[in-house]
N, C-alpha and C positions, 0 to 999 in steps of 0.2 A: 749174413744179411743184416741182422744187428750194428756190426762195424760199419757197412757200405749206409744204414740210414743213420749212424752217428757223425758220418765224415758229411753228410751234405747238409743237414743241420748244423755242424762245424762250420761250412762251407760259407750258406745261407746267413748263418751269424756274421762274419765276417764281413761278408760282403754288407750286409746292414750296418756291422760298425764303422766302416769304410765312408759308405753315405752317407752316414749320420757325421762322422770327425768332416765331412766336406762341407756340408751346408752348415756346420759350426763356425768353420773357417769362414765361409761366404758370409754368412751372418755378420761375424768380426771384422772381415772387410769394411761389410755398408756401414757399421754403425761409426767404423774408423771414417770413411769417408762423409759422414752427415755431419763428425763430429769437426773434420778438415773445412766442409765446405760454411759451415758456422763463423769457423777460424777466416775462413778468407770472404766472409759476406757475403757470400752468393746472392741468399734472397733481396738486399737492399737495392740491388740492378735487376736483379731478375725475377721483380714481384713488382709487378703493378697494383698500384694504391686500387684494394675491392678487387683485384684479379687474383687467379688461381698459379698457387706454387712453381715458380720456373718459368712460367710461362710466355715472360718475354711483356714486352710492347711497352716495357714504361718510359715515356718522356726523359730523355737527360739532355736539358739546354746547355748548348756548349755557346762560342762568341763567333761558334762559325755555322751555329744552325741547331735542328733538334736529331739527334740520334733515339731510336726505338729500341731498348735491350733485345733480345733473339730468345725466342722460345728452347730453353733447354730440358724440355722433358721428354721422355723417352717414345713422344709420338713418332711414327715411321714418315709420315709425310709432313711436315710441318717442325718438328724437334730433332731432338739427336737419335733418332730411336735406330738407327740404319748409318750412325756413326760406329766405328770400330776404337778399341783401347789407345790402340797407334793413333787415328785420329784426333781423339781427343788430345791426346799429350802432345800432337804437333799445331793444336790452334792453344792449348796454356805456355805451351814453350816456346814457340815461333813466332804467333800470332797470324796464324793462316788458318785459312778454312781448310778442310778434308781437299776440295779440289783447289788450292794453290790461291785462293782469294783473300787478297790482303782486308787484315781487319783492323777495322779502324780505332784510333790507342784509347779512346775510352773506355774500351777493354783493357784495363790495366797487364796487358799481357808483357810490358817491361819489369813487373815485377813479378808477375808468375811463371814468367821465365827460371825463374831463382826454384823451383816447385822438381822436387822429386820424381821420376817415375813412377815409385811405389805409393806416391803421395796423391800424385794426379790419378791412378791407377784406382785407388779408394774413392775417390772423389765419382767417378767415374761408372764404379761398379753401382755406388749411392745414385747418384740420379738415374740410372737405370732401374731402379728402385722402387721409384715414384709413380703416381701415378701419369699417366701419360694424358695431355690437353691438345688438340687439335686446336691450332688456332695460330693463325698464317703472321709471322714475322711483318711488323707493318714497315713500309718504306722510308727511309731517313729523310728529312728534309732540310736540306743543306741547303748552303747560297755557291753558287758557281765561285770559284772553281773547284771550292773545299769536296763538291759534289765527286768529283773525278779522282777515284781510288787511287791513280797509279802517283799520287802526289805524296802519298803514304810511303812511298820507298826513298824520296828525301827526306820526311820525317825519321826512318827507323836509321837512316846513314847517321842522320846525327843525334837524335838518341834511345836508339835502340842497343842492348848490347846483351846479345843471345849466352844463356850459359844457366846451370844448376848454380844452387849457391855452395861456394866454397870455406867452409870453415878454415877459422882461425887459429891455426897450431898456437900462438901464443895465447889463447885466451880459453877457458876454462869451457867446458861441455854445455853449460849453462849458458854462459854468456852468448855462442854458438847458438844454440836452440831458440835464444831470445831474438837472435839476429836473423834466423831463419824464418821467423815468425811475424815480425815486423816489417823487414824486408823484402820477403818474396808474398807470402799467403796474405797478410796481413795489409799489403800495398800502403802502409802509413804514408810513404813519400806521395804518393799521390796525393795529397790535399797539404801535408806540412812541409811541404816546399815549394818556392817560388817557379811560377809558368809565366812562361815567357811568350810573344805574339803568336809565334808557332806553336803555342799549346803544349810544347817539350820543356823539359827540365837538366838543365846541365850535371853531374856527378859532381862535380865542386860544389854544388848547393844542392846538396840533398839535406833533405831537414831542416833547412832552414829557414821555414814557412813565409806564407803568402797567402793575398786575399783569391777564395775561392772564389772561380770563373762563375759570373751568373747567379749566386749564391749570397753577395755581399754580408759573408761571413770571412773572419780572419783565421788561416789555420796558425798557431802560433809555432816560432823556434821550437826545435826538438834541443838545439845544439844551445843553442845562447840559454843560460840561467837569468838572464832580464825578460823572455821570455816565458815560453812551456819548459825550460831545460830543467830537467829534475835532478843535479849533480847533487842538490843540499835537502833532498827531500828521502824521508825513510824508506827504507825497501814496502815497508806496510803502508804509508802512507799512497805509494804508486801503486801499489796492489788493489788497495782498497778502492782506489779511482778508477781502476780500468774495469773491476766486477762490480763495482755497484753503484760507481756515478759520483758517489761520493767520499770523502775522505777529511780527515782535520786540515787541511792546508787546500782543498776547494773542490767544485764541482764544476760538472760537465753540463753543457746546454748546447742548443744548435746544433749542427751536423755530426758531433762527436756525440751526442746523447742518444742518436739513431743508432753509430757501432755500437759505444756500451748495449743496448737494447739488443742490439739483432743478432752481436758476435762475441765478445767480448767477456758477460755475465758468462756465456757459457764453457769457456777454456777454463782446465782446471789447471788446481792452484798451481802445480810444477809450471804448466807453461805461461801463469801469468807472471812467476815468481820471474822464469828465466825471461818474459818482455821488461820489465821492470828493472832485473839487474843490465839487459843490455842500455836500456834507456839513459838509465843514471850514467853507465859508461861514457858514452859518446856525449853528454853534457859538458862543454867546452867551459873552463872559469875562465870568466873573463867582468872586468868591473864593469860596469853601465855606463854608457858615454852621458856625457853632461845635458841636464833638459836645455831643449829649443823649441820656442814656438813662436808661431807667425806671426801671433795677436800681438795689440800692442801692450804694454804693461799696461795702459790705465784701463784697457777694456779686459783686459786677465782679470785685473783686479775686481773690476767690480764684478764680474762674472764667479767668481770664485765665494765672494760675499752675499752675492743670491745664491748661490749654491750650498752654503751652509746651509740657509733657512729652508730651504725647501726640501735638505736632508733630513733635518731635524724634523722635518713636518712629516717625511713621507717612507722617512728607508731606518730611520735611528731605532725605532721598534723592532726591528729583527736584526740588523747589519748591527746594531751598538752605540751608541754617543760618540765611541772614540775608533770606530771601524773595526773593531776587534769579533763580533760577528758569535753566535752562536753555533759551533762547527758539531758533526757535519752537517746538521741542514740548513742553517742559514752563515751560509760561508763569510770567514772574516774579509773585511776591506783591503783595512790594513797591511800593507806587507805582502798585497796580494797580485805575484805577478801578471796574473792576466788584465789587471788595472792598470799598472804602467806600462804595459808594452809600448811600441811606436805606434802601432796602428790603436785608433781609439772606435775600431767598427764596432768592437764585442759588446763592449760597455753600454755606448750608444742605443745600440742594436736591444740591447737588456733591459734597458730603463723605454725605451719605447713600446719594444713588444712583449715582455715579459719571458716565461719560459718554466718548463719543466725539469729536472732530471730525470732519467728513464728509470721509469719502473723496471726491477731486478729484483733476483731472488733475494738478495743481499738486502735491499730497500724496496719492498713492494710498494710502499705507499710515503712516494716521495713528497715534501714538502716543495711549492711552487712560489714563481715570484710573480704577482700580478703586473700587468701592462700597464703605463703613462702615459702611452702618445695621445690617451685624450682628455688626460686630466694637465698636464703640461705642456705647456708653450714652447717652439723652439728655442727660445732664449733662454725657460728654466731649464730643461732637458741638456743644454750644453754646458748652463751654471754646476746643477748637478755632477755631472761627469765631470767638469772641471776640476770640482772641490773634491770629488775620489779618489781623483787621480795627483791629488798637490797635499792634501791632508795628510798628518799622521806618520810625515814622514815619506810618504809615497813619491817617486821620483820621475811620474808621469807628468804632462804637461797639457795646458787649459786646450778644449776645444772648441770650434766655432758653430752658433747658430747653422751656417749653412749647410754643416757637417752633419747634422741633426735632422736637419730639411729633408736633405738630399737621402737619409735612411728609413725616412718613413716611407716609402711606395717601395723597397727591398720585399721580394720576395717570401712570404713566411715558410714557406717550403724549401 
């Protein structure tokens, strides 16, 4: 009798360690998955400004209407709650709903196509996780025809192109996992590369940024070093920028201040190291082409010589006399690619409305730049950015009052 109650208390044990190593496992799952869905910004679409986690309905003005994000919390009538594993992997990989409904590509699902099974799978087990919100998907409002879904399947003919990502036998595990990251979870190409009327992006210009739809914000080159290319910038220095905003060689504001914020602080260091080393990879040398600008020299000119004075009056206390900039929080001028790119929105954009870096664990309490657009003139506001952009060696070129005008009603959101 002894044996027969040692063997079921054996048994008993057993069977509890069994349960216990499962919801270990499951445990390990979700937290892999909160940690992937971080990785790939879930909440920035699918958190409405004052609404509750996942839950869909926030405003994304596109140039062909306004799309409502989708409630993905694990409500049965209303979210995914009565979605299946398979489901889910087939609206991240395909870009279809459970019942065969095409979804429209502001769902980045051309690059979450590039996503794992085991990856989407965590993602997956995680927002079933959560808690669950009732709260009914609200209706897109689009302009005719963009309204009419079946018009999505000449979008995905030209550029859609379904598939896991496939590493790169020449290049290093690292390099790989950065490419993984960037590319498929991390959808970078969705905003630093140029869209075209159709709202698609060719593969020949991947990364090679473009002003955001709706946003008149500039996403800069990934590939060109006259841009964002970081070929000549330290492994630390990219690292440092992408976890906390900021770094010796510059900061983040506008739309890339909301990733660092919501995705980005939180990847640890291995896979910020491997986005960093792929980044620098794919950074193209190439010399800067020669400046050109519309104005004429005599109105450059004099634009450029009010623009000293109004430096010296209003930016040389933090930025420096000679642009050299107190780093990292008040970022140098000088030398500073995102001043000379072609597009001069950033700049503009900066000196009119001001800005933050995001607060991070790295930098909780960032140093900010206060707003101009109502202490200067269109005329100084272009002088200024002129003289940024020509000073000190910078190989950026003057811009116009009008260009100035034309960004003060841009969107702060």
């Amino acid at each position: 009798m002894m044996g027969f109650k040692l063997s079921i208390t054996l048994l008993a044990l057993a069977a509890f360690t069994t349960v216990a190593q499962a919801q270990d496992k499951t445990s390990d799952i979700i937290a892999r998955g909160e940690y992937l869905a971080r990785a790939g910004d879930c909440t920035a679409c699918h958190t409405a400004a004052e609404g509750r986690l996942f839950a869909g309905a926030r405003p994304m003005p596109t140039p062909f209407g306004t799309i409502y994000t989708s409630n993905i919390t694990p409500d049965p009538e209303t979210g995914i709650g009565k979605w299946s594993a398979d489901d889910f992997y087939r609206t991240m990989h395909n870009g279809r709903f459970p019942d065969g409904g095409l979804i429209y590509p502001a769902m980045p699902f051309a690059s979450y196509t590039k996503v794992t099974r085991a990856d989407s799978d965590a993602i997956f087990a995680y927002l079933r996780s959560i808690p669950p919100v009732n709260q009914k998907n609200k209706p897109h409002e689009l302009r005719f025809p963009y309204d009419n879904r079946q018009l999505i399947l000449g979008w995905r003919t030209l550029f859609f192109s379904e598939g896991e990502f496939k590493p790169d036998p020449t290049k290093s595990a690292e390099w790989n996992r950065g490419a993984y990251l960037v590319e498929g979870l991390g959808h970078c190409g969705m905003c630093h590369s140029p869209i075209n009327a159709l709202g698609g992006t060719s593969q020949s210009d991947a990364f090679k940024g473009g002003l955001i739809p709706m946003q008149n914000w500039y996403a800069p080159s990934l590939t060109s070093n006259r841009e964002a290319g970081l070929g000549d910038w330290s492994i630390k220095d990219i690292t440092d920028l992408l976890q906390t905003g900021v770094s010796a060689r510059g900061v983040v504001y506008g739309p890339m201040a909301e990733v660092v914020h919501n995705s980005l602080q939180y990847l640890d260091d291995a896979d910020t190291k491997a986005m960093a080393v792929y980044l620098k990879g794919i950074a193209e040398a190439s010399s800067p082409p020669p400046a050109s600008s519309a104005l004429p020299n005599t109105e450059s000119s004099l634009l450029i010589s009010l623009g000293k004075t109004v430096y010296d009056k209003n930016c040389a206390s933090c930025h420096g006399t000679q642009g050299e900039g107190k780093p990292p929080h008040w970022p140098p001028l000088a030398n500073n690619q995102s001043i000379e790119m072609q597009s001069a929105v950033n700049p503009i954009r900066m000196v009119l409305n001001g800005g933050y870096p995001p607060g991070t664990k790295g930098n909780p309490m960032p140093y900010g730049m206060p707003p101009f657009a109502g202490l200067l003139s269109d005329n100084e506001v272009a002088a200024v950015v002129s003289y940024i952009r020509t000073a000190w060696g910078n190989r950026g070129t003057p811009v116009s009052a009008r260009e100035a005008n034309e960004l003060r009603s841009a969107p702060l959101n």
